[in-house]
Structure formats: C-alpha cells, structure tokens
N, C-alpha and C positions, 0 to 999 in steps of 0.2 A: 482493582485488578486491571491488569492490561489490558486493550483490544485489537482485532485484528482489523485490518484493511478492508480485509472482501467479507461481504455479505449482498445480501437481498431483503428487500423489503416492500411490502403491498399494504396497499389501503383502499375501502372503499367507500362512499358518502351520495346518497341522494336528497335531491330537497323538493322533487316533486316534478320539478321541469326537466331535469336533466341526472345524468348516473354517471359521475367521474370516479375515475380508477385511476391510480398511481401507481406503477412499480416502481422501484430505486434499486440498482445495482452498483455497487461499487468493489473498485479491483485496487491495488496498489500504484501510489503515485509518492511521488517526494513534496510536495504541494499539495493542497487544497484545489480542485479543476473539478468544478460543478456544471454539465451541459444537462439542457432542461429543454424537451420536445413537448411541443403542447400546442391548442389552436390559437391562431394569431389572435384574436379577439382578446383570449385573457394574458396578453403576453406582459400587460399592466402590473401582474401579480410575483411576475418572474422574481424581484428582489426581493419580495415576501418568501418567496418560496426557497429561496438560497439561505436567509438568514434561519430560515425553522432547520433547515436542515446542517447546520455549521453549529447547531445547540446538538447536536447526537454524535457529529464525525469533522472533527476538525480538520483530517488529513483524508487524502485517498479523490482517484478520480471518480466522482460519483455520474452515472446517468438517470437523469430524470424522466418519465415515458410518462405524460397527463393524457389519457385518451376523456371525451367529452362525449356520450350518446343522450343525445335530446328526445325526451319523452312525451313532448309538447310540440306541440306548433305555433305555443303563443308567443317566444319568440324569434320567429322568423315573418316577415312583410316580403309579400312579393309583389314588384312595381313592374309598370310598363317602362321600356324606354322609349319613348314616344321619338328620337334622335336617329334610333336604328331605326324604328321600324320606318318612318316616312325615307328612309334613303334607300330600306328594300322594296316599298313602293315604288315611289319614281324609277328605280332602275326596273325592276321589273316590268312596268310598263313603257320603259324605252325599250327595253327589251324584244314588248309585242312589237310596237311599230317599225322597229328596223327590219326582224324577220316576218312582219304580217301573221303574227300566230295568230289564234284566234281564241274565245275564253276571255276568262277576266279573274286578275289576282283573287284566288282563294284566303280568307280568312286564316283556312286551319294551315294553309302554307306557311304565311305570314307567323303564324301563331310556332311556330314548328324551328323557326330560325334562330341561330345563335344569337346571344345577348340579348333578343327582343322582351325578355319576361327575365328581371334578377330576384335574387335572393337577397333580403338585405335584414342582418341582423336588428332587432329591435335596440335603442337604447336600454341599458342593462343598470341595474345599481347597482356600483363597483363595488362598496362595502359586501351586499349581500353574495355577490361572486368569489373576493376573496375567501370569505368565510367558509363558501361551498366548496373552495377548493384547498383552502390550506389544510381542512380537515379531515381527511384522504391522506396529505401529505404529512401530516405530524404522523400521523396512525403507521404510512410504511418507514416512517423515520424511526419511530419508538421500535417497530420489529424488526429494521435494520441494524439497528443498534445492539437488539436482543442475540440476533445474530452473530454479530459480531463479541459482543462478548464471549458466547459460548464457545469459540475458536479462539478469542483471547487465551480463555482460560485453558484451552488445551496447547497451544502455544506455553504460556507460562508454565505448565506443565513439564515440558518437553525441555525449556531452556534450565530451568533447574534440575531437573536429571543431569545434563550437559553439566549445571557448570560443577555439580558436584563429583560428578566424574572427574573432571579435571582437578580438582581437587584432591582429589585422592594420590592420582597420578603426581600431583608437585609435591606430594608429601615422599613417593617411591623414590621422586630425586631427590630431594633434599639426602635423605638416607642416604641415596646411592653416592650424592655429592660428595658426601664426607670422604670415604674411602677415597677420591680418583687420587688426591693426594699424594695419601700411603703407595697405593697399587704402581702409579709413576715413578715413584722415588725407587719401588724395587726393580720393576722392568728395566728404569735406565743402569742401576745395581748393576743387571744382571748380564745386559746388552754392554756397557763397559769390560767387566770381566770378559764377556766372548773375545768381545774385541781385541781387550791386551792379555789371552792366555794365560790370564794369573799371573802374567810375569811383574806385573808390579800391585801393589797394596792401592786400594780404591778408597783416598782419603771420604771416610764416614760424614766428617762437615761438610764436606764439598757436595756427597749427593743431597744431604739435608737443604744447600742453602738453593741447589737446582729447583728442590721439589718446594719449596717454601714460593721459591720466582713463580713457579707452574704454575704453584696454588692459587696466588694471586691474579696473575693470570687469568685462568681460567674461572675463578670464583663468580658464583651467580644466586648468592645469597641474595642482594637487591632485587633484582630480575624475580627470582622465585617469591618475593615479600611482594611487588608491588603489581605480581600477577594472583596473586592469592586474595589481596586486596582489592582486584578489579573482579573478581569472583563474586565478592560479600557485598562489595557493589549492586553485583548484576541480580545477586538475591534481593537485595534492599530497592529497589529501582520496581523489579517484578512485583515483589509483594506490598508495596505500600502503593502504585497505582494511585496517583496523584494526577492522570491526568492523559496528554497525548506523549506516549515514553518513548519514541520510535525513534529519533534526531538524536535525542541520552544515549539509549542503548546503543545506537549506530557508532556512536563516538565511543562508547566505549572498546566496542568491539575491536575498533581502530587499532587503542591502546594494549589490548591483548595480545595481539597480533605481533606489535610492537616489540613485546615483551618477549614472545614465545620467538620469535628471530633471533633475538641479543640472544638471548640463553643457549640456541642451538647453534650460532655462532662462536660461543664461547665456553662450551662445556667440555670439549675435547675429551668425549666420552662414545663410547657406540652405546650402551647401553641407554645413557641418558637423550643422547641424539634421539634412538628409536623411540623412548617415551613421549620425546617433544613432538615427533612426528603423528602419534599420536593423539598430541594436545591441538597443533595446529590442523586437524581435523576437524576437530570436537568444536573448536574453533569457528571453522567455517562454517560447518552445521546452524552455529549458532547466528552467524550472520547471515546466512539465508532464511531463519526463520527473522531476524530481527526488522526483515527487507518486510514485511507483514505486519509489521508493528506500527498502531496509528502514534 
C-alpha cells in the first residue's frame, strides 16, 4: 500500500550513562533531504543515522531532533587551564601595582573566571555510542513509518473514490458522445431551413456528409479509452504498493490532465464540456493528494 510524506516519530533508549530521545518529523518534499540536530560529539554517527532512516522513507524532508541527558558524571573530566589562569594572575596583579590596591588575588576569584576550569568530554567507545543511539533512532523510524502508512492508506482511499468517480463520469460521455452526432446533423437541418425559408429542398447527403465531417472532428473515443486506462492504472499503481509510488503517480496525473484538455477541446458539446469540467476537478483533487505520496 502507499505511504504518505508526513508523519512523526519517537524513540526512546538508555544504557545507564545517558537517556537519548529521537523525534522524526517529516513533511513533503520532491527528494529525499534528511537534517539531523544532535550534540557535536556524536556527530560521528550522522551517516548511520541517515542510512537507518532511507530503510522506512525514501522520500520527504525529514528532521532529525537527537536530544542526549547524561545521568552520570563518568563521562565528563573537568581540567584546569593552567594558560588562563596564569595570564589572570599576572594581570591581576599588574593590575594592584598600577593602582596601589591593596589585598592579594583571591583563589575563589581566580576560581570564578571564564575558561579557567573546562569541561572535557571523556574518550567514548564509538561502537558502544552508535548502538545507544541508532536504537532510539530505528524505534521513531518504525513509528514514523507506522504513521505514515496509516495516512497512506487513507490517502489511497480517497484516490480510488476519485478515480472511480471519474470513471463513471467518461462512461456518461461516452453515451452522451454518441448522440452529438445525430443532435448536429439536425440543428444544422434545422438552422439551414430557417435560413433558406423552405424555399429550397435541403439535399439529405449533404447534411449527412457535414455531420459525418463534425463527427470526426469532434470524436474523442481515443481520449476517453486512454483516460479510462490511466484510471485502471491509477487503481493498479494504488493497490499493488510496490514501493515509493509518488514520481508514478505524479506522471500519471500529468497524462490525465492531458487527456481531459484534448477531450474538452474537442467535444463541441456543453453537456460533455460540463462533465469534463467536472473530471478536471476530480483531477486536481487527485494531484494534490498525490503531492503526499512517498
């Protein structure tokens, strides 16, 4: 079955040291565009984490949000920089002598000042980091995907209502097709007589061979067969879900379109006109949902 674009999905994973959360949102795109927010440390994992997620949604821009809350302290190292702090020293106490203060540098001064005491993460095992973090990440993948399915399938829903509508509707032309014909051959009939007063006989071959011209003309047998067959298409396409259908169906839709022009270009009908106007609705309908389609 089809999927749709947008969904949401979350995961969550601790391993003792730390508690990662994943959301994944994705919205519609024409491409594949995965951004991934997360802290620089494990930024190492980033292409792990693109590929786990191109296994659930091939299409769509998806955002990634890695938040990391450490439950430990084991690893974090926090060091002196012995560079700062001797140059807040010396100035400091250039400082006494120029103005004569009096006192003598404070420790918890020193102790108090930017950069003098960092934070320095401990070296990490990468294996055992990916681990902690792809598996968060698969978990809102599989529910992103659950997601999306479930909107697929009302999507797919929705396009097979549509196409069988229309469906019905090129069956009312076709019907109606038949007649424009007949109906022409007698209005021009009838529109001659006004004109010439009965005063002369209105050769019978000659309106036959106008309306035969018209017929030809105007005919949209082709049009109505290769629009009925982008229908059986659009069913077949829907329900065998083979995959990411969204690029298929968009082309299709193209050719519809296509179809439903020529015909209302060429039906020289109001009745038929107002039907087609109707189909290139139902139409459009369906290209805005198909704009959703991975």
């Amino acid at each position: 079955m089809i999927k749709s674009m947008t969904g949401f999905g979350r995961g969550e994973f601790t391993d003792g040291k730390r508690n990662i959360t994943v959301e994944i949102k994705s919205l519609n795109h024409r491409y594949s565009d995965i951004n991934i927010r997360m802290p620089r440390r494990y930024s190492f994992v980033e292409d792990h984490i693109k590929k786990e997620i191109k296994e659930f949604a091939k299409r769509g821009k998806i955002d990634v949000s890695i938040m990391v809350e450490n439950i430990t302290e084991s690893d974090i190292t926090v060091k002196l920089n012995e560079p700062i702090a001797a140059q807040y020293i010396e100035n400091l106490n250039h400082l006494q002598n120029i103005f004569e203060i009096d006192g003598e540098v404070d420790i918890r001064l020193i102790a108090g000042l930017p950069e003098v005491f960092k934070q320095i993460p401990d070296v990490e095992d990468e294996e055992a980091i990916k681990i902690a973090v792809l598996t968060p990440v698969r978990q809102a993948a599989e529910n992103l995907d659950r997601m999306r399915r479930i909107e697929g399938e009302e999507l797919a829903e929705d396009l097979l209502y549509r196409g069988n509508y229309i469906l019905d509707i090129v069956t009312r032309i076709e019907e109606k097709a038949e007649d424009v014909p007949k109906e022409y051959a007698e209005k021009l009939k009838t529109r001659i007589e006004e004109l010439l007063e009965g005063s002369v006989e209105v050769p019978e071959d000659r309106i036959l061979l106008e309306a035969a011209m018209f017929a030809d003309k105007c005919n949209i047998t082709e049009e109505l067969t290769r629009l009925k067959s982008h229908m059986v298409q659009l069913e077949k396409i829907i329900t065998a879900g083979k995959g990411s259908d969204g690029k298929k169906l968009d082309f299709l839709v193209q050719e519809m379109n296509r179809e439903a022009n020529t015909i209302g270009s060429k039906a020289n009908n109001i009745d038929i006109t107002n039907m087609m106007l109707q189909i290139k609705a139902e139409i459009e309908k369906i290209r805005e949902q198909v704009q959703n389609i991975e």
